[in-house]
N, C-alpha and C positions, 0 to 999 in steps of 0.2 A: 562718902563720895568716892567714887571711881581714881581709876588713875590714867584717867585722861592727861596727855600731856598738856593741857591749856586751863588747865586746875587753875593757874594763876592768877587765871582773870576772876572768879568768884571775889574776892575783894573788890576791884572794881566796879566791877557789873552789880554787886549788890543780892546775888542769889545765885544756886547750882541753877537753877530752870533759866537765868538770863544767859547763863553761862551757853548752855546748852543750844538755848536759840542762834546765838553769836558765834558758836564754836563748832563744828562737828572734826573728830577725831577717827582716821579712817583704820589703827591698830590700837587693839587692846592686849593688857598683860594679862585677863582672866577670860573667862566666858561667859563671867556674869555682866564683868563691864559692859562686855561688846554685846548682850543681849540687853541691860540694860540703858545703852545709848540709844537705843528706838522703842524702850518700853514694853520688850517682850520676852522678860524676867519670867515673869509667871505661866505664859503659854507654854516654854520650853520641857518638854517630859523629863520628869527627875528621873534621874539614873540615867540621862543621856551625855556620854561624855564623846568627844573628838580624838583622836589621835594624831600627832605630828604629820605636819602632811597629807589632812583627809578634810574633804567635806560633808557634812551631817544635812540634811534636809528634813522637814517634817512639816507635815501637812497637819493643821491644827486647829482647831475651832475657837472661834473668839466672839463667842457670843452669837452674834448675826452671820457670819461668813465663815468660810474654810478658808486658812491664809497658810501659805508657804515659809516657811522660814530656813534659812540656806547660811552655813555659818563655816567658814576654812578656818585652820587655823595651820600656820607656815612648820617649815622645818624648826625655826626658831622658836617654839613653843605659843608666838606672838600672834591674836583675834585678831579678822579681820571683821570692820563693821559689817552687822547682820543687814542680807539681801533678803527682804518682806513685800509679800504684794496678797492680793486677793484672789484667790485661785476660781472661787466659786461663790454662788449663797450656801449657807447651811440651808437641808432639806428641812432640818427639823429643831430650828433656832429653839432658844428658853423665849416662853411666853415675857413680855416686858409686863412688869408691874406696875399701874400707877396707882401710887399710893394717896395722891388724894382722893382717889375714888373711892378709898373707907373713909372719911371724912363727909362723904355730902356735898363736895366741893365741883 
């Protein structure tokens, strides 16, 4: 789990994903926290690191769309929550699979 400051409520709430609903966290102490508070851990290019004081941007593909993703991080060493939106469609999305279609179904 992250080190969101509002960690404390997972006891009460019953799960991190309750948590999550109920709580949003606007500074992280890593980069993964704060890309992982909007679940776009795995979009972000590895080997992409921030520097004190910079903002990172990257245009990225998620399956169906090209999404922005926009990440500061302060003099303080300290993430702020990641800015995400839809920039476009992908021209040339992954074909969708349905799988019961081998089936007969």
């Amino acid at each position: 789990m992250g080190s969101c400051w509002c960690n404390w409520l997972v006891p009460a709430l019953g799960s991190e994903t309750e948590m999550r609903k109920n709580c949003k966290a606007n500074w992280f102490e890593t980069l993964n926290d704060a890309l992982e508070s909007e679940l776009l851990t795995e979009l972000w290019p590895l080997g992409s690191n921030i520097g004190y004081g910079e903002t990172v941007q990257h245009i990225v593909e998620d399956g169906r769309d090209l999404r922005l993703i926009s990440v500061y991080r302060n003099e303080n060493g300290m993430y702020e929550r990641v800015i995400t939106y839809v920039t476009g469609i992908n021209p040339f999305p992954q074909p969708l699979i349905d799988h019961n279609s081998y089936l007969g179904k």
